[in-house]
N, C-alpha and C positions, 0 to 999 in steps of 0.2 A: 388519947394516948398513942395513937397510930398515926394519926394523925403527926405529932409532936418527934417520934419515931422516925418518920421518912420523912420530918424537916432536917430534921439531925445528919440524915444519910447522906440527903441532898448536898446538905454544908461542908459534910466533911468529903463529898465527892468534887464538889468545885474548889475547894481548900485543897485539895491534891493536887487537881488540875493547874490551879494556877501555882501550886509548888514545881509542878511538873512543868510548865511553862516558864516559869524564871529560871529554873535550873537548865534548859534546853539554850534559851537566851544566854546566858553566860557560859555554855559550852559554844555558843557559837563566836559572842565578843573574843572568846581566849585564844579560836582557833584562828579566830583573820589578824589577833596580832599579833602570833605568833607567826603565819607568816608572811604577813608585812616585814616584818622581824628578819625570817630567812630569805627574803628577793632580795635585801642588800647585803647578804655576805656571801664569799667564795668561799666554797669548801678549800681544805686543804687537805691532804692526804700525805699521811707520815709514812715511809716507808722503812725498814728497820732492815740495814742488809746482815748478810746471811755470816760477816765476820763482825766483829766488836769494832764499834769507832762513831761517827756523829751520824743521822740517820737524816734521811732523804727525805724535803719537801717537793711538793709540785703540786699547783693550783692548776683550776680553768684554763690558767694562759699565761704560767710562770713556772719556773721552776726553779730553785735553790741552787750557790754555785758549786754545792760538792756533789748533788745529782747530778747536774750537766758535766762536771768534770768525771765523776764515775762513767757514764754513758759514754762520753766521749773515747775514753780509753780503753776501754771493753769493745767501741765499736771500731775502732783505728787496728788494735788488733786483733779484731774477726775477720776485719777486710783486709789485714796484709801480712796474716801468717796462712800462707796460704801455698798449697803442694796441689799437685793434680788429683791427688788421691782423696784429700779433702776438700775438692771444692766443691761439691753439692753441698755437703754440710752449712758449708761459705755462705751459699748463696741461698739453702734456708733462713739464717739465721740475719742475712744481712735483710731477707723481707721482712723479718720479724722486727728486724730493729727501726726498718726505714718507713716512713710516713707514705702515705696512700701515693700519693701524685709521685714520689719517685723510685716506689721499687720497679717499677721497671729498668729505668736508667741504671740503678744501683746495682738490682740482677744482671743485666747485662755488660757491665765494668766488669762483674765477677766474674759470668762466662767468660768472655773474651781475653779476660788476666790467666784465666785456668787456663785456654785452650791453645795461649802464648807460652804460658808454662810449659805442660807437655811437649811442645813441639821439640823446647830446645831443653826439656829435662832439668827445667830450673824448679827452686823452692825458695820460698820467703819467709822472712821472720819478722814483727816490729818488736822493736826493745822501747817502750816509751820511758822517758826519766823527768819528762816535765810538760806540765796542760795549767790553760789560763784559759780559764771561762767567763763569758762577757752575760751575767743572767739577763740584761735588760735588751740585749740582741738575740739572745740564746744561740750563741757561735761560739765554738769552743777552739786553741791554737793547741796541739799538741805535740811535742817534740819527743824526738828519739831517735833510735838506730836503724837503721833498715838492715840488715843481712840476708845475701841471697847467696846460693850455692849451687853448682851445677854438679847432677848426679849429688856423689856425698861432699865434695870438696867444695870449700866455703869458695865465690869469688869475688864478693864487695861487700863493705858496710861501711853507711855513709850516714851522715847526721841528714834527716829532715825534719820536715813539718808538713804540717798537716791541718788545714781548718774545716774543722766539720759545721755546720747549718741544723739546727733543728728547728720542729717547730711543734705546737703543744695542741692536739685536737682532743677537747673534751678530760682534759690529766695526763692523756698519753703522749709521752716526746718520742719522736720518732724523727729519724735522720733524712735530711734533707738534699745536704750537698755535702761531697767529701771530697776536698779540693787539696792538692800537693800544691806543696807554695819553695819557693827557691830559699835555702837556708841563707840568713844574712851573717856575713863573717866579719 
């Protein structure tokens, strides 16, 4: 009877084992094709901005044309509304916006616009009223006004443009080049 006993225990101990062994085995079949599954897709990440209206893609190495147009215009005027009094502000914001390889360049546009400012007590404004984003280049063209003023009195506004450069490290777009380009009439 003891005998009969601890064949029983035996059975139902290797009967576990090998339950416990196929179920191990199909957690692992599930896990490699699951991700074989994820190596060939790109995340994308929705962003949802902070007023009502269509919401912001940007992959690995793309990004959507009303992200880049939002970016673009937010970063046209960071960079060129611009008083002596705010230019640190400027020029944190302009590191924040720009891609590793050219905050320096971009910081130092910024100094140097401030410290031109100051001299001669000038202040700028951009009024943007139109941007044309190229996603599969990520270059954005955005047009607008420029107004600068010396002291409080206005003394030019003049239609330009403006093409910005980005480029997409890991989701994050970050500004490249921000090139004045001559208005065509």
């Amino acid at each position: 009877m003891r005998r009969e006993v601890r064949e029983t225990e035996r059975r139902k101990a290797r009967d576990t084992r090998l339950a416990l062994a196929v179920l191990l085995g199909l957690s692992l079949v599930a896990n490699l094709a699951l991700s074989v599954g994820m190596a060939g897709r790109e995340a994308v990440t929705v962003l949802v901005p902070a007023v009502s209206g269509p919401v912001w893609e940007v992959g690995g190495s793309w990004a959507g044309r009303r992200y880049l147009e939002d970016a673009a215009r937010t970063a046209a005027v960071t960079l060129l509304t611009l008083t002596p009094e705010n230019a640190g502000h400027v020029r944190e914001a302009a590191a924040r916006m720009s891609a590793a390889q050219a905050r320096g360049a971009i910081g130092a546009w910024v100094a140097s616009e401030a410290e031109r400012m100051a001299r001669r007590d000038l202040s700028s404004a951009f009024y943007p009223w139109g941007v044309d984003a190229d996603p599969e280049s990520l270059t954005v063209e955005v047009r607008g006004e420029l107004a600068t003023w010396i002291g409080r009195e206005e003394s030019a506004r003049e239609r330009k443009t403006y093409r910005l450069a980005f480029r997409i490290d890991g989701g994050r777009l970050g500004l490249l080049r921000f090139e004045d380009l001559e208005e065509e009439e």
